[in-house]
C-alpha positions in Angstrom: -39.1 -123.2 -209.4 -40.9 -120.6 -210.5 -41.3 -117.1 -208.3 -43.5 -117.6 -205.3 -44.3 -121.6 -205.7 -43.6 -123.8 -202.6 -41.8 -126.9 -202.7 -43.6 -130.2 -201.2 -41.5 -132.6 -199.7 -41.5 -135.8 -201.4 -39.0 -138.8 -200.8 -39.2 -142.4 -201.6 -41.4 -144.6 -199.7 -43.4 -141.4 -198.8 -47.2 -142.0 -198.1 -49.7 -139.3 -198.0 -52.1 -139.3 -195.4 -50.1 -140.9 -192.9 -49.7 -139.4 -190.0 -46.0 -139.4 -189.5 -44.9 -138.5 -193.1 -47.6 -135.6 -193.3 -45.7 -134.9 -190.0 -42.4 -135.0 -191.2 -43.4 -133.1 -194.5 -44.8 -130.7 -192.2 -41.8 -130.2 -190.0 -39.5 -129.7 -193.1 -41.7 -127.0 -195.1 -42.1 -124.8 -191.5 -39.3 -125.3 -189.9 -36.4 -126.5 -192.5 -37.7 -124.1 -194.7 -35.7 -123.5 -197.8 -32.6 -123.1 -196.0 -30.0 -125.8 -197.7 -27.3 -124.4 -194.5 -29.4 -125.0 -191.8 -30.7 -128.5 -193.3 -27.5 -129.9 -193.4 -26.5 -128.9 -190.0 -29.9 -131.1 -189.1 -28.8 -133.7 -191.1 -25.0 -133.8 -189.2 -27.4 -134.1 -186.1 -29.6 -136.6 -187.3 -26.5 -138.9 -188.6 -24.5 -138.1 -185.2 -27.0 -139.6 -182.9 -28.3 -142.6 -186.0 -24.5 -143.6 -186.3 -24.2 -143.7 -182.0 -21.6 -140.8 -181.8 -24.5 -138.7 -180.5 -27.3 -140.4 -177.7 -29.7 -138.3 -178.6 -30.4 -134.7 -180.1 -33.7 -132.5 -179.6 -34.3 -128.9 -180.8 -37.4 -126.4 -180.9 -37.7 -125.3 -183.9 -40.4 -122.7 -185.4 -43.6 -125.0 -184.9 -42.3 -128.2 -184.4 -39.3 -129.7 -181.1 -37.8 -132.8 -182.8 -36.0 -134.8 -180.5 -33.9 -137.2 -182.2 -32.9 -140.9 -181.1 -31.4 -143.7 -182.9 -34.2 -145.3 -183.7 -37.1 -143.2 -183.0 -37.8 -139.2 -183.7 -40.6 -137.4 -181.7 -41.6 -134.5 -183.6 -43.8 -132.7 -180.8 -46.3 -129.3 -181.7 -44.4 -126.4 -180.8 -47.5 -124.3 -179.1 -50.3 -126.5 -177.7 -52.9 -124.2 -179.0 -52.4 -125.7 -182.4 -54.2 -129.2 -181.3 -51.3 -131.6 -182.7 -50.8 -134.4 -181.3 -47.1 -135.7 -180.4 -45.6 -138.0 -183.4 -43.0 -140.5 -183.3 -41.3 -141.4 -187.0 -38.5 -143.9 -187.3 -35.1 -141.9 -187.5 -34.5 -143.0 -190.4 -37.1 -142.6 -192.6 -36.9 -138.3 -190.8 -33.5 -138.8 -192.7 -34.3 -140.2 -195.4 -37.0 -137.8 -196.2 -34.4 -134.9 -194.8 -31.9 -135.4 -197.7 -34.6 -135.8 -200.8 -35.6 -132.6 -199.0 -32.0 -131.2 -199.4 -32.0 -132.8 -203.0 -35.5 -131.0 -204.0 -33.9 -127.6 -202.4 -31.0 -128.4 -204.8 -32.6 -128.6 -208.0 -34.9 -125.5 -207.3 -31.4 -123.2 -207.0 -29.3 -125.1 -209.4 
């Protein structure tokens, strides 16, 4: 990537305009940031609690709280003076959209 251009999350299946994945995209570019480390720890999360060895898994996060069960994820506005309403995604399309996320951070430092 060239200096000073942001990344937008993109992953297969991905609608824009929904109101979940414009969530989801959302909750990566704020609060996953570009921060490969700290995705993958997510991502260990997310696949902890998806695969049962985990019930559930929820933290705040810079503008999002993403609380994470097997088959549901709640990403909830951090500050309520933003207006957001509460969104719940299926886990696993979070995940899926998580690890292109991871992929796309891959390419831009490879």
């Amino acid at each position: 990537m060239a200096g000073g251009e942001m990344m937008v999350p993109d992953w297969p299946g991905r609608i824009v305009g929904d109101e979940g994945h414009d969530r989801i995209a959302a909750c990566l570019v704020m609060d996953i940031q570009n921060a490969p480390e700290w995705a993958q720890i997510v991502l260990d999360r997310v696949d902890a609690v998806i695969n049962g060895d985990e019930g559930h898994w929820e933290m705040a996060m810079n503008a999002y709280i993403l609380k994470v069960d097997p088959a549901i994820c709640e990403i909830t506005p951090a500050y309520e003076e933003q207006g957001e309403e509460i969104v719940w995604v299926p886990s696993s399309e979070f995940r899926a959209a998580l690890v292109a996320w991871i992929k796309q951070m891959d390419k831009s430092t490879g």
